[in-house]
MIDOSE-1310 file (N, C-alpha, C; in nm, 2 decimals, decimal comma, always signed):
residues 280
xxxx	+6,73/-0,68/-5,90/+6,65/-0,72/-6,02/+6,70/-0,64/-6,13; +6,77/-0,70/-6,21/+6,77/-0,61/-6,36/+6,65/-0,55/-6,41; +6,68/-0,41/-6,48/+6,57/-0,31/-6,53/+6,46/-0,40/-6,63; +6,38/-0,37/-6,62/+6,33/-0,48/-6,66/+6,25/-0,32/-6,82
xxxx	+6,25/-0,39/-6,96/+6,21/-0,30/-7,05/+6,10/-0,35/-7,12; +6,03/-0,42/-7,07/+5,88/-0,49/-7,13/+5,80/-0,36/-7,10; +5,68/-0,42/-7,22/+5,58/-0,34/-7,22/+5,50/-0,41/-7,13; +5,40/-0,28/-7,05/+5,34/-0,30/-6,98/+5,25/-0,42/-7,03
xxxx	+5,21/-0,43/-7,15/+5,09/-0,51/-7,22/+5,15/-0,69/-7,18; +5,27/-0,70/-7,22/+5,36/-0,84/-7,21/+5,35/-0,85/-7,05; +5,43/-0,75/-6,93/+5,40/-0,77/-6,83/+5,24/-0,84/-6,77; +5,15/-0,80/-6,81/+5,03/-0,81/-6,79/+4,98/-1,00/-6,85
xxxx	+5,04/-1,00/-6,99/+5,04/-1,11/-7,04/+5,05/-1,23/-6,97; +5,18/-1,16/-6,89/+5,28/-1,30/-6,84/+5,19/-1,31/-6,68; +5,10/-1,20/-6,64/+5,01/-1,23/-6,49/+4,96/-1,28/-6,52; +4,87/-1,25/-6,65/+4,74/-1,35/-6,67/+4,79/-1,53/-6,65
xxxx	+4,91/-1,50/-6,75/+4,94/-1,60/-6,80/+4,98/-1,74/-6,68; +5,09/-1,66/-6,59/+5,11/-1,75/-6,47/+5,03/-1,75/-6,34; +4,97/-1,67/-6,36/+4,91/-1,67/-6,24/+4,73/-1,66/-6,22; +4,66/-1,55/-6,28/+4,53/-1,53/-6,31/+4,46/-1,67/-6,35
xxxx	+4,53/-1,77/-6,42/+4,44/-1,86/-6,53/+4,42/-1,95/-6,39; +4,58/-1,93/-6,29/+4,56/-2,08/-6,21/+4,44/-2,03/-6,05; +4,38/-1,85/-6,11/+4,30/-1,84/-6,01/+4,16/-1,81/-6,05; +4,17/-1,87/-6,14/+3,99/-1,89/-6,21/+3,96/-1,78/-6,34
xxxx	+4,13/-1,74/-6,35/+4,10/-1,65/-6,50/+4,02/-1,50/-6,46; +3,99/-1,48/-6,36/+3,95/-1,32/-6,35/+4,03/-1,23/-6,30; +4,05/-1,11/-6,22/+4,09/-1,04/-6,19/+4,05/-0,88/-6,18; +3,99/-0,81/-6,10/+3,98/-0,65/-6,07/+4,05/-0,64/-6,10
xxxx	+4,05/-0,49/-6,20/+4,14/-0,41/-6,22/+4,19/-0,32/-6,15; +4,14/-0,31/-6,01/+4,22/-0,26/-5,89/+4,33/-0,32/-5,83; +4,29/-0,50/-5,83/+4,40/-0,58/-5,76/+4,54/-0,56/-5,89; +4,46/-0,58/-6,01/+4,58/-0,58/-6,15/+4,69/-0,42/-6,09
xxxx	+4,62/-0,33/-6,10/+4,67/-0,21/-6,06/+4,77/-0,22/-5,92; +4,75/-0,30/-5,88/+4,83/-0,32/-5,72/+4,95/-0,38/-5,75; +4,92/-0,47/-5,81/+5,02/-0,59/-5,85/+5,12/-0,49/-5,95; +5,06/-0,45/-6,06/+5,16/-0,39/-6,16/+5,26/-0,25/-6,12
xxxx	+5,16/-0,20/-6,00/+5,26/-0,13/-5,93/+5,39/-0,15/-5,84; +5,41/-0,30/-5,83/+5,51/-0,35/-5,81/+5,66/-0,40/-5,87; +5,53/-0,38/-5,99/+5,65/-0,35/-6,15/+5,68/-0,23/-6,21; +5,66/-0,13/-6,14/+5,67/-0,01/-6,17/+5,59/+0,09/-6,28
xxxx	+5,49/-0,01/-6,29/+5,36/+0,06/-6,37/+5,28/+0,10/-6,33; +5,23/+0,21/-6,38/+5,13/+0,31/-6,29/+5,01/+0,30/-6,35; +4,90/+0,34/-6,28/+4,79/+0,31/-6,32/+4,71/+0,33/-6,43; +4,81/+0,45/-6,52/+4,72/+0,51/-6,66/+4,76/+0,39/-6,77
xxxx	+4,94/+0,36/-6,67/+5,00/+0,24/-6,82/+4,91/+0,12/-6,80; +4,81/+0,10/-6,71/+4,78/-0,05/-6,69/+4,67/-0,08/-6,76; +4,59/+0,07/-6,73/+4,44/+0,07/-6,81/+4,47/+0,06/-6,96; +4,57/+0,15/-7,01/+4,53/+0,15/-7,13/+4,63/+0,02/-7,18
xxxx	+4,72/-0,08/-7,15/+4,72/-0,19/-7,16/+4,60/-0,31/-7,16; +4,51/-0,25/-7,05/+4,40/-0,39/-7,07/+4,32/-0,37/-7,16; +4,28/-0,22/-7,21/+4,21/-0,16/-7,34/+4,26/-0,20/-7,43; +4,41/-0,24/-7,48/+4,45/-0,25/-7,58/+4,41/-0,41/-7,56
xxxx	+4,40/-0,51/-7,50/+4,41/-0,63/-7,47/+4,29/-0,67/-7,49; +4,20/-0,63/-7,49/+4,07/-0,60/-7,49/+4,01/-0,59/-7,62; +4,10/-0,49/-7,67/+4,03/-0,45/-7,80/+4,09/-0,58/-7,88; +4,24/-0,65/-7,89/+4,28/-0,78/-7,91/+4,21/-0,90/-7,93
xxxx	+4,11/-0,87/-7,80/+4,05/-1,02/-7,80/+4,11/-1,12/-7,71; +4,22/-1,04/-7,66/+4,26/-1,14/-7,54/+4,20/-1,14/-7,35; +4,13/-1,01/-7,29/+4,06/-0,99/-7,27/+3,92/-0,98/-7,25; +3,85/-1,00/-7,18/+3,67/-0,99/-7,16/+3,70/-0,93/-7,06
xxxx	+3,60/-0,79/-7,04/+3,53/-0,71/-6,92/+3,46/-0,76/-6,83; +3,44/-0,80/-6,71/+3,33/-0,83/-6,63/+3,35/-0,78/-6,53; +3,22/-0,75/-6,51/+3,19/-0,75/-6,32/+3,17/-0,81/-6,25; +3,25/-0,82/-6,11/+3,20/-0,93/-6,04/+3,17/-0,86/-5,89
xxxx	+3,28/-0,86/-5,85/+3,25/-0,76/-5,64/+3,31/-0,64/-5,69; +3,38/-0,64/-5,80/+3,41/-0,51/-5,87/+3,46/-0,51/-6,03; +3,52/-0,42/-6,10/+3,53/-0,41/-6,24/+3,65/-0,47/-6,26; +3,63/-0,57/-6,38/+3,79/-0,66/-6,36/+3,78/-0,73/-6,53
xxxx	+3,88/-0,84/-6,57/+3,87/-0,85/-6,69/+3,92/-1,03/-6,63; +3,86/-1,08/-6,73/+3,88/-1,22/-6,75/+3,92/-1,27/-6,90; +4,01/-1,37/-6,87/+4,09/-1,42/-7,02/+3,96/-1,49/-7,08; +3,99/-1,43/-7,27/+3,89/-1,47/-7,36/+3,88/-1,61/-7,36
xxxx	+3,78/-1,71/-7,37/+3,80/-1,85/-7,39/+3,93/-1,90/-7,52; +3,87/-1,81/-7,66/+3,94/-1,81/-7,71/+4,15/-1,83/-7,68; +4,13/-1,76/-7,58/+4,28/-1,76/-7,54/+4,33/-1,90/-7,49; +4,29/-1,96/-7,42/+4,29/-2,13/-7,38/+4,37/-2,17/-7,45
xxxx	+4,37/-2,24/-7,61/+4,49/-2,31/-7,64/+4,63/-2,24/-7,65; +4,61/-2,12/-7,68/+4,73/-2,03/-7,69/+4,78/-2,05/-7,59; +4,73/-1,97/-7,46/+4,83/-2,00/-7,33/+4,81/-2,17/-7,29; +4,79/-2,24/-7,34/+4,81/-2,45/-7,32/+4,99/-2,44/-7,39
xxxx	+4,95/-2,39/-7,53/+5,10/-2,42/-7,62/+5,16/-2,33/-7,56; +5,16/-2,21/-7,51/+5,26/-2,11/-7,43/+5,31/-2,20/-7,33; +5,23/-2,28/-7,24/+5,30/-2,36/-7,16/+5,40/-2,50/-7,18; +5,36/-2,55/-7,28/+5,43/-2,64/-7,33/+5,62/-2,56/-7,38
xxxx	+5,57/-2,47/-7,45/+5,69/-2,44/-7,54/+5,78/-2,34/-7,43; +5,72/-2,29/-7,35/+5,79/-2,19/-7,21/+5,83/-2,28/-7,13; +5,81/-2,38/-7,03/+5,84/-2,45/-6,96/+5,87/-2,58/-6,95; +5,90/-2,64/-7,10/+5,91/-2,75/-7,14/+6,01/-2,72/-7,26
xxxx	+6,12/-2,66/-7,24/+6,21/-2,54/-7,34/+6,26/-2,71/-7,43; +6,26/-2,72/-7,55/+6,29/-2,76/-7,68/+6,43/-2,83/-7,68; +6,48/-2,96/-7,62/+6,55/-3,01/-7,63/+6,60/-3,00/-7,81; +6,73/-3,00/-7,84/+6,73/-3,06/-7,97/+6,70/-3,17/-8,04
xxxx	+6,63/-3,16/-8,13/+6,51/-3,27/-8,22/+6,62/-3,31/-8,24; +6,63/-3,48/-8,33/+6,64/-3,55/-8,40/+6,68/-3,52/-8,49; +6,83/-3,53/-8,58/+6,82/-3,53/-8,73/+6,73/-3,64/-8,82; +6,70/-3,77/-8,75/+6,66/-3,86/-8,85/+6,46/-3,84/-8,85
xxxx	+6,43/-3,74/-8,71/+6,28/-3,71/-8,78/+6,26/-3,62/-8,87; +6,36/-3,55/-8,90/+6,30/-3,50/-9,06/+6,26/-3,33/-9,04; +6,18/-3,31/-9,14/+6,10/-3,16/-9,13/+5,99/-3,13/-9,18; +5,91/-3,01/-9,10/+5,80/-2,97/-9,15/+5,83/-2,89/-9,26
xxxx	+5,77/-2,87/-9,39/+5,79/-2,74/-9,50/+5,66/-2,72/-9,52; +5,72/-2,56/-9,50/+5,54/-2,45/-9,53/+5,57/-2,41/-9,66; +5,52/-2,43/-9,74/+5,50/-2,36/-9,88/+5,36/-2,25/-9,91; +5,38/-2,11/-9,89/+5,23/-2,05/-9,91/+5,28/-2,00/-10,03
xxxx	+5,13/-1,96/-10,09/+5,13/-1,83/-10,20/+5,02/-1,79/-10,13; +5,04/-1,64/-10,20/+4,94/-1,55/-10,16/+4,88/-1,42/-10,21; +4,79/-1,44/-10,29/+4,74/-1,31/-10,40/+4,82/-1,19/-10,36; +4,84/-1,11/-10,47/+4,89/-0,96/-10,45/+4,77/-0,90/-10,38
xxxx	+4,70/-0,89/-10,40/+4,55/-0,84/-10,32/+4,56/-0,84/-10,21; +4,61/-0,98/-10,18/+4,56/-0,98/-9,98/+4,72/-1,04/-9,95; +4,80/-0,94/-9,97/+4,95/-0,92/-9,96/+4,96/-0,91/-9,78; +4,88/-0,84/-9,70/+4,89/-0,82/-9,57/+4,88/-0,99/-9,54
xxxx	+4,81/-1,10/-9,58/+4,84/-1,21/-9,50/+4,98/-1,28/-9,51; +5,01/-1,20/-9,60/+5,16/-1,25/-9,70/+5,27/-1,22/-9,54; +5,26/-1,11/-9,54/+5,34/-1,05/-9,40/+5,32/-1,13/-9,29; +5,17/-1,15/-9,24/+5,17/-1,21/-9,12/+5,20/-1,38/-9,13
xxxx	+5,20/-1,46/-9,30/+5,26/-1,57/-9,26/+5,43/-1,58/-9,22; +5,42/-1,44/-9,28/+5,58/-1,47/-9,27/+5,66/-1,43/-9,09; +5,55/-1,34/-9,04/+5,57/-1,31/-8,91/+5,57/-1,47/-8,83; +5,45/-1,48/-8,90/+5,42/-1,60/-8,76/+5,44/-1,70/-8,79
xxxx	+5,54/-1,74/-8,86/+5,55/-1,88/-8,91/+5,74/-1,86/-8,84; +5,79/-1,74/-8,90/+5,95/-1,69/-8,82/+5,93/-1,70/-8,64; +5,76/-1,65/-8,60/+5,78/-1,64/-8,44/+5,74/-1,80/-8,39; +5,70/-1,92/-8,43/+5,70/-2,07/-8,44/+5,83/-2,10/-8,42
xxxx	+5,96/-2,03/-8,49/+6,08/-2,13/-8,51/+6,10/-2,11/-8,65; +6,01/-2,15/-8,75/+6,04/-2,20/-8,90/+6,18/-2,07/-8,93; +6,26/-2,12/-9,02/+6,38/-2,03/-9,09/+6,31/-2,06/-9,26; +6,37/-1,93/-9,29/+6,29/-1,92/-9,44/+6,40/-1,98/-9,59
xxxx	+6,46/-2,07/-9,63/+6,47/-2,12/-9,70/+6,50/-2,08/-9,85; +6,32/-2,01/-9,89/+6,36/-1,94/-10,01/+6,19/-1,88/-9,97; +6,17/-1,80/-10,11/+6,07/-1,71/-10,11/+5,90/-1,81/-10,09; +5,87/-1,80/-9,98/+5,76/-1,88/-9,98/+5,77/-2,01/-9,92
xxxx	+5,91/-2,07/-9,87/+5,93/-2,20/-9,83/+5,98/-2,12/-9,69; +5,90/-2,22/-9,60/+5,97/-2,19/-9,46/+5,97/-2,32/-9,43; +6,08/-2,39/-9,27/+6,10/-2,55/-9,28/+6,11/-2,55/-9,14; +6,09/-2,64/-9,06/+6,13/-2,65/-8,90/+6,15/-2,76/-8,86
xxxx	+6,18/-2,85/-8,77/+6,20/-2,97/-8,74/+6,01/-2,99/-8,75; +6,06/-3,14/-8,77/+5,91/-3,22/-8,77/+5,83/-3,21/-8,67; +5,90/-3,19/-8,57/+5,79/-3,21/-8,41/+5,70/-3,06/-8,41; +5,78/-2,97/-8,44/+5,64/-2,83/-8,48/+5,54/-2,83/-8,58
xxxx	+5,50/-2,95/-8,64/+5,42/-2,92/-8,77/+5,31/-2,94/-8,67; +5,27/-3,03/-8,57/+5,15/-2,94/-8,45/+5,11/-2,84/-8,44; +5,24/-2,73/-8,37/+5,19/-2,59/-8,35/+5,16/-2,55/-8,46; +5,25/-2,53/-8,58/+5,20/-2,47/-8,67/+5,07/-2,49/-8,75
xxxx	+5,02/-2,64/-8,76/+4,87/-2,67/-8,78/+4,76/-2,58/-8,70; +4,82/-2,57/-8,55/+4,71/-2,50/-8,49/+4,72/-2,34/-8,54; +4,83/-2,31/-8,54/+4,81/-2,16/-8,53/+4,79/-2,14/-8,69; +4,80/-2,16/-8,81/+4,72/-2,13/-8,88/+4,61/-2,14/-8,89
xxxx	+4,54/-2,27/-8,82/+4,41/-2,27/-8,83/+4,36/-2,17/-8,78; +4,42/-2,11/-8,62/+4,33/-2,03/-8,53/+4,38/-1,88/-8,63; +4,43/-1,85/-8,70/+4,46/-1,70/-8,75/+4,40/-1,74/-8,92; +4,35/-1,82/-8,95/+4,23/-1,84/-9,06/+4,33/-1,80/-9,19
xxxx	+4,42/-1,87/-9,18/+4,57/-1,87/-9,28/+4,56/-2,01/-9,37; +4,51/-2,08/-9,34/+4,56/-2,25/-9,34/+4,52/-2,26/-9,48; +4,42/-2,18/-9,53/+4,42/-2,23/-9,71/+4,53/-2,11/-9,74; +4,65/-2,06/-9,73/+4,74/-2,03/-9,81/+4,82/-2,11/-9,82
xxxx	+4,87/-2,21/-9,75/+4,99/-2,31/-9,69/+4,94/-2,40/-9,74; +5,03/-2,49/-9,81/+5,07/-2,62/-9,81/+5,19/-2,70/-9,71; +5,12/-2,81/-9,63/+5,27/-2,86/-9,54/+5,30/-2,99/-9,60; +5,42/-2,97/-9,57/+5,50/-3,14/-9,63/+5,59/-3,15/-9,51
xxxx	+5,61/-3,35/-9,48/+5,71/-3,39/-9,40/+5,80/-3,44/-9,48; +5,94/-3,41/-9,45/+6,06/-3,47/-9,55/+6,12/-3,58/-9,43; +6,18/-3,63/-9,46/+6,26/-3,75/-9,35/+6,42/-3,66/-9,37; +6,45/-3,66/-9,49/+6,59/-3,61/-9,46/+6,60/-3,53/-9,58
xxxx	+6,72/-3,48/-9,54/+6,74/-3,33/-9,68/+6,86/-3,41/-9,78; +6,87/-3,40/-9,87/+6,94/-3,46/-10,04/+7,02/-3,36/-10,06; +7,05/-3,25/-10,01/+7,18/-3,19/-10,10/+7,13/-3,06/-10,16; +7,20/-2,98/-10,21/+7,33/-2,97/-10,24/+7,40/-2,95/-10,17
xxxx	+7,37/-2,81/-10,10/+7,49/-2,79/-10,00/+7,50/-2,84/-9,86; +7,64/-2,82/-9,81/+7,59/-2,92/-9,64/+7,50/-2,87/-9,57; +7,44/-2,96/-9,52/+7,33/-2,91/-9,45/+7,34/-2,81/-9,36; +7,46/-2,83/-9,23/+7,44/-2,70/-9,10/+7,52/-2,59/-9,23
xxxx	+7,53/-2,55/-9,36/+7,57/-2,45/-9,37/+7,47/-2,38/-9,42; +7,38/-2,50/-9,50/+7,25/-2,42/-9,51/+7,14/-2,38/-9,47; +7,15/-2,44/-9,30/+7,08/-2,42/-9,20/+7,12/-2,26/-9,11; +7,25/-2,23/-9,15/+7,32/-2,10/-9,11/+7,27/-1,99/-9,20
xxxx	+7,20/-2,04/-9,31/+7,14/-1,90/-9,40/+7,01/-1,89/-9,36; +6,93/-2,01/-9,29/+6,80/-2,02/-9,30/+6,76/-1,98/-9,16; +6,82/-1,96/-9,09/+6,82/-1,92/-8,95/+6,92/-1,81/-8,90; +6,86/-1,72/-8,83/+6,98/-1,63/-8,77/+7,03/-1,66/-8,68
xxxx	+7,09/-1,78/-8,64/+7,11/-1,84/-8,52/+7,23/-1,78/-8,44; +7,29/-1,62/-8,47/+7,37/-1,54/-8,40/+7,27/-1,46/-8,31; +7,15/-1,42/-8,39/+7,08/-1,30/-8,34/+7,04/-1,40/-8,19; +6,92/-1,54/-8,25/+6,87/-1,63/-8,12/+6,98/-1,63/-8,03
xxxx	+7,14/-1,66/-8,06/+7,21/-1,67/-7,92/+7,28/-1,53/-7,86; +7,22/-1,43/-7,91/+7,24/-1,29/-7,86/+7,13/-1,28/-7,76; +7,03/-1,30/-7,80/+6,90/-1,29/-7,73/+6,95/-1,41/-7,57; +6,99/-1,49/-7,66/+6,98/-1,62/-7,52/+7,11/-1,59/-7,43
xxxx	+7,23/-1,49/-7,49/+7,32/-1,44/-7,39/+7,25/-1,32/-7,32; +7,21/-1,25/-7,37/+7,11/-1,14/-7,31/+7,09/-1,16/-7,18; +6,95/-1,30/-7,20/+6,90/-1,33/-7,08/+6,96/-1,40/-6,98; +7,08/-1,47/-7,01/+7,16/-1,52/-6,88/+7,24/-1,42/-6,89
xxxx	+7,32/-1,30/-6,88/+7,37/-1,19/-6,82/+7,28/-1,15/-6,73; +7,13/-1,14/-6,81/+7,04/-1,04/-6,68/+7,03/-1,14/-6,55; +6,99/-1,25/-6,57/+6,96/-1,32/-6,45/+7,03/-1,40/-6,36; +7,15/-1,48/-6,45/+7,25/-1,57/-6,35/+7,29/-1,52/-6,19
xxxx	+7,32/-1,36/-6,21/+7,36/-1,26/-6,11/+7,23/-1,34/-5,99; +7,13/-1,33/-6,00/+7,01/-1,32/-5,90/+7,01/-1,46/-5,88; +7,00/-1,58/-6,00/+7,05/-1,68/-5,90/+7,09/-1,76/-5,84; +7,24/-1,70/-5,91/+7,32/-1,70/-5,79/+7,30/-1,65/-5,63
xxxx	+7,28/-1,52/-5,64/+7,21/-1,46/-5,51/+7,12/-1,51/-5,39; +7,06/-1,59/-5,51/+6,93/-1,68/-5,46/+6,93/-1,81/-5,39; +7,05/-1,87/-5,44/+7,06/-1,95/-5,33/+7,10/-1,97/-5,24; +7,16/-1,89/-5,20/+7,19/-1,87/-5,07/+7,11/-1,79/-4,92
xxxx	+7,04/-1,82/-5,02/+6,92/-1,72/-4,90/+6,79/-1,84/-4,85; +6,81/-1,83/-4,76/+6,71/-1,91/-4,64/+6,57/-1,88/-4,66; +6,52/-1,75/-4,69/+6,43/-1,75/-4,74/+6,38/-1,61/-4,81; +6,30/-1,66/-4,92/+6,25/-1,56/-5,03/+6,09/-1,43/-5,00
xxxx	+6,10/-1,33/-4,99/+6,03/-1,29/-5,01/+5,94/-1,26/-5,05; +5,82/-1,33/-5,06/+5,67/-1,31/-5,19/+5,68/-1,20/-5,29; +5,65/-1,09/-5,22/+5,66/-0,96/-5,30/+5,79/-0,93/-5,38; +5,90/-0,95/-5,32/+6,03/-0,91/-5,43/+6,09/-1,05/-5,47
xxxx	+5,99/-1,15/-5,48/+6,00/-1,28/-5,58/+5,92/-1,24/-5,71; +5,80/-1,20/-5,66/+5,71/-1,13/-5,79/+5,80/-1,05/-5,86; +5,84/-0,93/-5,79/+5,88/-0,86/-5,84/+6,02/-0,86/-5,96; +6,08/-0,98/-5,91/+6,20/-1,03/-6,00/+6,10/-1,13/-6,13
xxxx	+6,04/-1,20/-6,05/+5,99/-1,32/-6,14/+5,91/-1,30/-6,26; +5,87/-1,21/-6,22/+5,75/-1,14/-6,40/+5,85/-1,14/-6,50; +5,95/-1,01/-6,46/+6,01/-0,96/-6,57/+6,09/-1,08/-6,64; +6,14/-1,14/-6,52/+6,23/-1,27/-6,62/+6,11/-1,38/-6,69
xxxx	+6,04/-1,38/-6,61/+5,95/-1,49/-6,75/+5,92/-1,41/-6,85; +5,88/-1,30/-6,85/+5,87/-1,18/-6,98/+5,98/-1,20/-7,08; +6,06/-1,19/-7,04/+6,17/-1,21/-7,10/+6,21/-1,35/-7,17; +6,18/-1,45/-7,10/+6,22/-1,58/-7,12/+6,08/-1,61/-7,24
xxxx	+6,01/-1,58/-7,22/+5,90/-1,68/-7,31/+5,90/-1,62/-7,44; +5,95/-1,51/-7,51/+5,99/-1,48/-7,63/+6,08/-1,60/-7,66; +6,17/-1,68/-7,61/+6,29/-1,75/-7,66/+6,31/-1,88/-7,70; +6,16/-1,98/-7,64/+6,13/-2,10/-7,70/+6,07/-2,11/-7,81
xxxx	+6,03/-2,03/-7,88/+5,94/-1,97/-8,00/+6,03/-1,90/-8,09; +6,15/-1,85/-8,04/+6,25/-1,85/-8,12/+6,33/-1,93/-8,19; +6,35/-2,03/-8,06/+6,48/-2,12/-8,07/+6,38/-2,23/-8,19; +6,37/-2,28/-8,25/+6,35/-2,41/-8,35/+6,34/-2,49/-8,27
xxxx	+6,51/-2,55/-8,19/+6,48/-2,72/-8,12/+6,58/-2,75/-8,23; +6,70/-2,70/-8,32/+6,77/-2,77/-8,44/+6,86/-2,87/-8,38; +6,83/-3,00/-8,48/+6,95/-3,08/-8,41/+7,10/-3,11/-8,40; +7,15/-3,12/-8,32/+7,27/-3,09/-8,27/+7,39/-3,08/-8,35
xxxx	+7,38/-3,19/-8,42/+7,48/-3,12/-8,55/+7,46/-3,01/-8,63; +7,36/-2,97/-8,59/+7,36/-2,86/-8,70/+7,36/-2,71/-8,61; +7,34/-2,73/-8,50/+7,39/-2,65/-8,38/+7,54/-2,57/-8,41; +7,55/-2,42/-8,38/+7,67/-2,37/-8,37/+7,79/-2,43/-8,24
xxxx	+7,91/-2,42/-8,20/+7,93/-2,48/-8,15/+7,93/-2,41/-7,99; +7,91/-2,49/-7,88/+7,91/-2,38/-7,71/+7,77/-2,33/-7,75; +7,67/-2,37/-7,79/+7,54/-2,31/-7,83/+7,47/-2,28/-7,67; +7,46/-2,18/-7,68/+7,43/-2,07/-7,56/+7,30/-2,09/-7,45
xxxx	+7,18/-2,16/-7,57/+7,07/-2,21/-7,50/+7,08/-2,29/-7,38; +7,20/-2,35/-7,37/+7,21/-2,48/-7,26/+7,23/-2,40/-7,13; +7,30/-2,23/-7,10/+7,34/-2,22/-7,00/+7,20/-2,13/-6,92; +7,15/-2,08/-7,05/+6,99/-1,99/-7,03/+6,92/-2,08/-7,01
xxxx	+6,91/-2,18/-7,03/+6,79/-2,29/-6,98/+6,80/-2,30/-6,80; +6,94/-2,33/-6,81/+7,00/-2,39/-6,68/+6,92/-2,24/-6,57; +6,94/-2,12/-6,62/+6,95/-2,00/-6,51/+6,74/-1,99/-6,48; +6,68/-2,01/-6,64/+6,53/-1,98/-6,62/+6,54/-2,11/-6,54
xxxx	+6,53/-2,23/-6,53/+6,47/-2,35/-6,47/+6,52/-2,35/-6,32; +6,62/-2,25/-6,33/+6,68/-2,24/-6,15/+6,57/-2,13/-6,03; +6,60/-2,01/-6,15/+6,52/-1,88/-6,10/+6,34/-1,92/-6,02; +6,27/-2,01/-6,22/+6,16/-2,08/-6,18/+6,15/-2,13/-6,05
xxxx	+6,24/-2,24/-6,01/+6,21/-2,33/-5,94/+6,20/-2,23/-5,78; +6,31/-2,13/-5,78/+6,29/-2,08/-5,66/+6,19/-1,93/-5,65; +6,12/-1,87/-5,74/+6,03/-1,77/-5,75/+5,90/-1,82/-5,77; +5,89/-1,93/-5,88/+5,70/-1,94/-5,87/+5,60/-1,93/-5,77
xxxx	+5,66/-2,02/-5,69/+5,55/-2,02/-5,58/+5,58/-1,89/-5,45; +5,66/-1,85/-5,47/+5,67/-1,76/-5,34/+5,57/-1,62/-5,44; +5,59/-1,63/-5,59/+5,52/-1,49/-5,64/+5,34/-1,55/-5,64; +5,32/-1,66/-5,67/+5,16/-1,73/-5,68/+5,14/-1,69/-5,53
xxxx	+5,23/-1,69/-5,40/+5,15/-1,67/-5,26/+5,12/-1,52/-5,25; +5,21/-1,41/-5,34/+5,18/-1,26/-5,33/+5,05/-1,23/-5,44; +5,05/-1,32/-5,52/+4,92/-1,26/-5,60/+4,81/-1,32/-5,52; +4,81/-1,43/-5,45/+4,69/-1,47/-5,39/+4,68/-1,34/-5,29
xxxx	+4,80/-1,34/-5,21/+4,75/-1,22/-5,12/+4,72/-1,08/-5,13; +4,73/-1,05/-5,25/+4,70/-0,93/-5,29/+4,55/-0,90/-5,36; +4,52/-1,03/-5,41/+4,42/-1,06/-5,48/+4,26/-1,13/-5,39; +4,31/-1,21/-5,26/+4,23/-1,29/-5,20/+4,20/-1,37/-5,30
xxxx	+4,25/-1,42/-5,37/+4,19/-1,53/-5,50/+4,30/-1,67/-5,41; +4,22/-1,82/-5,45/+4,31/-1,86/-5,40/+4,24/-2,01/-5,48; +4,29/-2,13/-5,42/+4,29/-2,25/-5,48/+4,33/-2,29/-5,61; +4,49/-2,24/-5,61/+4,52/-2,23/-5,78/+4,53/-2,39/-5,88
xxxx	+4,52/-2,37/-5,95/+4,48/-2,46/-6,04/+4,64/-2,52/-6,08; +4,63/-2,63/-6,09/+4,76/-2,70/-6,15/+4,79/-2,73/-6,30; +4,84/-2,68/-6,39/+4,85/-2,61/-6,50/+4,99/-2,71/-6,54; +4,94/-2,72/-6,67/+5,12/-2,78/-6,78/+5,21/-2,76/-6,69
């Protein structure tokens, strides 16, 4: 398994995320502590990860046969679109559907939302254009409707749909200023260096182990779900060329297919939780 350099908080993210929701969303923090010690987290990193998780709002405390934490309702659509955009990775859109454009202003006063549009509209996909214009293929003007609404942003923004862009300059050149699309295929070489090695390894093996399927399988979906929320989805001509996404798709959809269920049988057994729910 490559070293894996997530924070405990994201590791924890990605249990809730794959596994906790499809077992009724709770969890002791004794079983969390079992599990995360598999990842090489020890019990002080784990507490003060769910504290911090907690204090977030992505977390609730409860008691049940013991002290444990359950995902906020609130969290529901977030991890719905985490599933769509994680395991449903962003074929290249269409040039002829067009684009979303965000246009905000934003008082000098309340300059701190100024930052976070600009955070969260860059972790959507959108590339920034010019000061206050961000643009993305048309099929994300969804997400981004929701997630302003849910971060109480949506009266700074104006959206518009364009069908196609007029000029001046060519388009994939000015798609190459508006996006760092070196840094996204650094990132997406990254992660097929770390994992093609495993599997490859992996198929040839008769059979997989629960516990050192978990143990591989967190870190790489950790890893992997930063990168559909990076990538746009830009269409193909406007794509660099040998664009890197196609071979990192290929390695997560392989790893997936042979770790999910063998790590969902170690969290049940660790957990006695069981009857998992079937999810996006």
């Amino acid at each position: 398994m490559p070293e894996s350099t997530a924070r405990p908080s994201s590791l924890i993210h990605t249990v809730y995320g794959e596994f906790v929701r499809r077992l009724g969303g709770w969890i002791s923090i004794a079983d969390l502590i079992a599990l995360m010690a598999e990842l090489d987290v020890d019990a002080p990193a784990v507490r003060s990860a769910t504290s911090r998780l907690k204090k977030a709002g992505t977390l609730l405390q409860e008691r049940r046969a013991g002290t444990g934490y359950r995902l906020s309702p609130a969290m529901a659509p977030v991890f719905d679109e985490g599933d769509r955009r994680i395991f449903h990775s962003l074929e290249p859109a269409e040039l002829a559907d067009g684009w979303v454009v965000a246009v905000f202003s934003v008082p000098e006063s309340e300059r701190a939302h100024r930052h976070q549009l600009r955070s969260r509209l860059s972790w959507l996909g959108f590339g920034n254009a010019a000061p206050g214009v961000w643009l993305a293929p048309a099929r994300l003007l969804p997400d981004a409707r929701l997630l302003l609404e849910r971060l109480g942003l949506s009266a700074y923004v104006h959206l518009f749909l364009s069908a196609e862009y007029a000029g001046f300059a060519e388009l994939r050149t000015a798609v190459a200023s508006w996006w760092d699309l070196p840094a996204i295929e650094a990132q997406y070489a990254a992660f097929t260096d770390a994992w093609r090695p495993l599997a490859e390894e992996l198929r040839g093996r008769a059979r997989i182990d629960p516990a050192e399927a978990f143990r591989d399988y967190v870190p790489m979906l950790t890893q992997w779900r930063r990168l559909p929320y990076l990538d746009p989805g830009l269409p193909e001509p406007l794509l660099p060329a040998n664009w890197n996404a196609v071979p990192a798709r290929a390695v997560f959809t392989e790893v997936h297919g042979l770790l999910a269920g063998p790590s969902l049988r170690f969290v049940e057994k660790v957990t006695g939780l069981s009857h998992p729910q079937e999810l996006p």
